[in-house]
N, C-alpha and C positions, 0 to 999 in steps of 0.2 A: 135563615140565620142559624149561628150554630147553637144549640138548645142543649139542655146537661142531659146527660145519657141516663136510659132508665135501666140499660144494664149493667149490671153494677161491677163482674168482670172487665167491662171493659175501661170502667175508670181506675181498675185496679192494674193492670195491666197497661196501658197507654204510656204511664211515663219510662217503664222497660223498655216497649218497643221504638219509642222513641230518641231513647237513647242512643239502641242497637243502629238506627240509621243515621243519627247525629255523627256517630264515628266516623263514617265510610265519607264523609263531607271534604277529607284531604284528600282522596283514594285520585291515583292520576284519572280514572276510567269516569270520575262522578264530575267530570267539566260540567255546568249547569242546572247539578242535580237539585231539585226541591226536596228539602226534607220537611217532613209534615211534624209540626208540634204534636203536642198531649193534646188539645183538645180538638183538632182535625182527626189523629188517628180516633179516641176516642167518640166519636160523628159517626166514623165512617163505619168502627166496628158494632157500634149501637143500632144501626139502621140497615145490616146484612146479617144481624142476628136476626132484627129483629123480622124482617124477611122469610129469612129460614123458618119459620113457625107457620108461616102464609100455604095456601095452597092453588096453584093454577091448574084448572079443570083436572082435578082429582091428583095434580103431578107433583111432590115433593120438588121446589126449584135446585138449579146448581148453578149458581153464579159466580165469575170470578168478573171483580172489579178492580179497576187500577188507580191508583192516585196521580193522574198525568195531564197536563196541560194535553193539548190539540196536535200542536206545532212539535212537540216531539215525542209522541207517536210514530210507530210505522205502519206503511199497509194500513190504514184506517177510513171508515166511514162517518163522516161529520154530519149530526144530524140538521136540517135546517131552521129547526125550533128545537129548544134545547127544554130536556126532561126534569121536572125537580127529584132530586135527590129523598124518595123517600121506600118505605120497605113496598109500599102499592107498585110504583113503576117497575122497580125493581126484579117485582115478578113477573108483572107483566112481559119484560125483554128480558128475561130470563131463557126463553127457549131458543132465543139467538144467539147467545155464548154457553149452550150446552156443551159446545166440541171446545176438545184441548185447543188451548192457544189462543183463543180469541176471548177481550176481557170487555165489559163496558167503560170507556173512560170517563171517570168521575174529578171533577174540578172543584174549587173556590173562587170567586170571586164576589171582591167584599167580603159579606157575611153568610152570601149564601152558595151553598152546595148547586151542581146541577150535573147534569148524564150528559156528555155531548158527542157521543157517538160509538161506536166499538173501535178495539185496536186489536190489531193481529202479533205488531212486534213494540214491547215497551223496552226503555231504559233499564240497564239493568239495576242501578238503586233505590228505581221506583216501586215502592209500597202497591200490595197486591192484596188481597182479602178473598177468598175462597170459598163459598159456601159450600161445605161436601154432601151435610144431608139438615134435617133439622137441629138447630141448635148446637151443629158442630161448626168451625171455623177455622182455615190456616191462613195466619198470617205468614207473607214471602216475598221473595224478593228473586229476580235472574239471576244466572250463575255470572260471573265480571266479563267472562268469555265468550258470553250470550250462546253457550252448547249446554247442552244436558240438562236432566232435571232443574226446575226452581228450586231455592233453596228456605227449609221452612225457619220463619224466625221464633213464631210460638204457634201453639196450639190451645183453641177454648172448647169445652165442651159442656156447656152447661154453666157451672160455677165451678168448672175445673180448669186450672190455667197451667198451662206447659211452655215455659219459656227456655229454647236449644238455648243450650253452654257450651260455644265451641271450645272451652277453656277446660272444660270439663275432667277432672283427672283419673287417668286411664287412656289418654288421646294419644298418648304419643307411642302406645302399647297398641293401636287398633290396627283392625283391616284398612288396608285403604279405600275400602266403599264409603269408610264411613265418612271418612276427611275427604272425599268429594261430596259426600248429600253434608258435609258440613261447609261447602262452598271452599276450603284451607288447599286444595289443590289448584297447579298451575295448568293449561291445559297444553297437552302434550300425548305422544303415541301411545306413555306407559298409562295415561289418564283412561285410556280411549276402552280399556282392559275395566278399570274400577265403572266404566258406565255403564257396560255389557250384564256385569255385575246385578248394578241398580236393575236396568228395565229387566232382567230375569226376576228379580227379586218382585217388582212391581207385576210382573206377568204373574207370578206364583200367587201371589197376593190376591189378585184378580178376580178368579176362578171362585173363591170362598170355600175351597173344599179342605180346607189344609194339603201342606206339601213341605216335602225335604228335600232340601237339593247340597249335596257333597261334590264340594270342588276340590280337585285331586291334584298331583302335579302331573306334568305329562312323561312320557316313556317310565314309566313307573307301577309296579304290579303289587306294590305292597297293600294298595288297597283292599285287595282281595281277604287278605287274610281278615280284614272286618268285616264280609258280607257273607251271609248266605249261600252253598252251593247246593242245586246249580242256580244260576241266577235265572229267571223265566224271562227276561225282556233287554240279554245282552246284544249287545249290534255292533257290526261293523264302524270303527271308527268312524266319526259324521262332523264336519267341522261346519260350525254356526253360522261363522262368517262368510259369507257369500264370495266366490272367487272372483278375482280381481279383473280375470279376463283382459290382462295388457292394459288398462286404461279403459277398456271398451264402456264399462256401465258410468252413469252419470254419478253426481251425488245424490241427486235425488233418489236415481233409481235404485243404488250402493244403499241409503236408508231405507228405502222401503222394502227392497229384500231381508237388511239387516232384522226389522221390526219384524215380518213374517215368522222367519227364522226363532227369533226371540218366543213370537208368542207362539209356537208351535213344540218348543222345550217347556215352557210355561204348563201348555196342553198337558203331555206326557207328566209334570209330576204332580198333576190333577188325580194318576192312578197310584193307588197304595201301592209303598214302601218310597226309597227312596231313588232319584235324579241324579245320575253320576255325568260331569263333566269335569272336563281337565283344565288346567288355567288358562291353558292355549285357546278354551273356547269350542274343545271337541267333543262330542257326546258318545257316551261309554255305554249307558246301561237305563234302564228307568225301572219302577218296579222292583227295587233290591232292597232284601232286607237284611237290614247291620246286625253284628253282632260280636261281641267283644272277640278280640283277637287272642289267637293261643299264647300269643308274647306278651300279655300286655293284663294288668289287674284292673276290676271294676271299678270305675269313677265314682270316689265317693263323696266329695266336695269341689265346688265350683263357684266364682264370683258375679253376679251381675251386675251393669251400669247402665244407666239411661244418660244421656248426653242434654239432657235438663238441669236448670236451675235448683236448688236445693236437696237434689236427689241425694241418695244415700247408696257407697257400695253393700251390697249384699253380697252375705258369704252364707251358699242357701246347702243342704244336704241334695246329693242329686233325684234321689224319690221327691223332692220340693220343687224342681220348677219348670212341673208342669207335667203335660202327658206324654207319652210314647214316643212322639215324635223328638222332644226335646233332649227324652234321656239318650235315645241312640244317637240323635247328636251330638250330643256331649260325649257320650262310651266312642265314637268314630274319633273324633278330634282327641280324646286323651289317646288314643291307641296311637293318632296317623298325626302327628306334631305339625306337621309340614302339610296341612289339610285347612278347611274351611268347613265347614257345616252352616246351613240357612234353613231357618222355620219358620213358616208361615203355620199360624193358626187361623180355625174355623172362623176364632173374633176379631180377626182383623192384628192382631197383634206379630211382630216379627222378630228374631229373634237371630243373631248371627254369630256365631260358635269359632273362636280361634284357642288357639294356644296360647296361655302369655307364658314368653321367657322369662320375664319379670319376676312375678309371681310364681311360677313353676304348676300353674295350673290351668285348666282348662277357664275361659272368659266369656261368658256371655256378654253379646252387645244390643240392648232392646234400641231397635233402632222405629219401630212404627209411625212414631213424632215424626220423622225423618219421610216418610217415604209417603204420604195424605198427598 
């Protein structure tokens, strides 16, 4: 039966999320969608927190569970006695949806909860819950296109609650990576560019070493005047994306090069300084370090935003946000307008550097909510 949650975020939290999937109920794409009340979502995120504190033979679990009936599931394994719904089992089949993609599905019926099997491909307005380590949590949902990253709706970390605003002001001033990890794009060839984007981003991420990655536009040399000469790790132009070979490669095999590819730049800004690619996708340089351009005066204020509820823009000095990494990101993009800058830090946090026209200044976009 369903029992009042003893974690107290998540009764704090439930009727947001709840809301956030009540909307999508008209969406042409949500034919048959269940959406889960306040006190289903609050159930379900009570009993994967409460999870995440467990331990399986010495192993911190990573569970991603789904809110999905049987019948519309894809690719799934129906168990033939069905598990109750608690943080024990939980752990226990926790090592069979360690790999991306594969979620345990979790149901109601009546009053009670229960695990009836795993699912490889869910609905995309169906509620997802993520364990990423102890006591952390994302709540999400598929993209409406069923490609690319999930999209997160909050984040819990303890008694810290991050609830995404795609409404957020400063959206319509962003990169477009971000209005895709915010689900607001349609998918299409130009989309296909903002993805490339993400998993470099999530590659960078990866690694936990910190990294900078500066994307430039192509047949374009003014980058240079902000780097370093000579640069120790420049290469012959290298382009990411895997050739087309006529038709020849499959889709499958067209992604699984792609993701090589991906995680193999990923690799390279693993080494100090920074990752230069072009928007096209071609790899310039790695290992280069920035440095304000002779055209160009040192950045000396910049604003940031998190794409959450109740956040606040900051207007921070740029000696304030953060280390080395972030300044010569920022001193690269005030120099190169027409530029991107992306930082990953050691903590996990990310950080993504445009120009606003708007503003006439440099914009931080803390995107890391975004990217779990």
């Amino acid at each position: 039966m369903i029992s009042e949650p003893t974690y107290l975020a998540a009764k704090m939290v439930s009727h947001r999320i709840a809301a956030h999937f009540s909307k999508q109920v008209n969406a042409p794409e949500a034919e048959h969608v269940h959406v889960p009340d306040t006190p289903v979502i609050e159930s379900l995120i009570d009993t994967a927190f409460w999870a995440s504190l467990r331990r399986e033979e010495g192993y911190e679990p990573k569970i991603s569970l789904a809110f999905v009936p049987p019948d519309m599931a894809g690719n799934s394994l129906i168990f033939s006695y069905q598990q109750r719904f608690t943080p024990y089992n939980l752990v226990k089949l926790s090592p069979a949806v360690v790999q991306p993609g594969i979620h345990l599905g979790v149901w109601l019926e009546g009053d009670n909860f229960h695990i009836w099997g795993t699912a490889h491909d869910v609905p995309p307005h169906c509620m997802v819950v993520e364990v990423v380590e102890a006591g952390l949590l994302v709540v999400k949902q598929k993209h409406h296109d069923g490609t690319g990253k999930f999209i997160n709706v909050a984040v819990l970390k303890g008694n810290q609650i991050k609830v995404i605003d795609d409404n957020h002001w400063g959206l319509m001033d962003c990169p477009g990576m971000l209005s895709a990890l915010l689900g607001l794009s349609n998918s299409s060839s130009a989309d296909r560019s903002e993805n490339i984007l993400i998993q470099l981003a999530l590659a960078m991420r990866s690694h936990g070493r910190g990294a900078l990655l500066l994307v430039v536009p192509p047949n374009s040399s003014a980058w240079l005047h902000s780097i370093v000469k000579p640069i120790n790790y420049l290469v012959e132009p290298h382009m990411m994306l895997p050739p087309d070979d006529g038709g020849m490669l499959s889709g499958y095999s067209y992604l699984d090069t792609l993701r090589k590819m991906i995680r193999a730049v990923g690799g390279y800004s693993a080494i100090d300084g920074a990752t230069v690619v072009t928007q096209d996708h071609c790899l310039l340089a790695f290992g280069a370090k920035v440095a304000r351009s002779p055209h160009s005066l040192p950045v000396t204020q910049l604003m940031i935003t998190e794409p959450v509820e109740e956040s606040v823009v900051q207007l921070l000095d740029a000696t304030n946000i953060g280390g080395t990494r972030h300044l010569a990101a920022a001193q690269f993009v005030h120099d190169q307008h027409d530029a991107l800058a992306m930082v990953a830090s050691q903590d996990g946090t990310f950080t993504v550097f445009v120009w606003s026209e708007k503003q006439q200044m440099v914009h931080g976009h803390r995107i890391d909510t975004l990217l779990m």
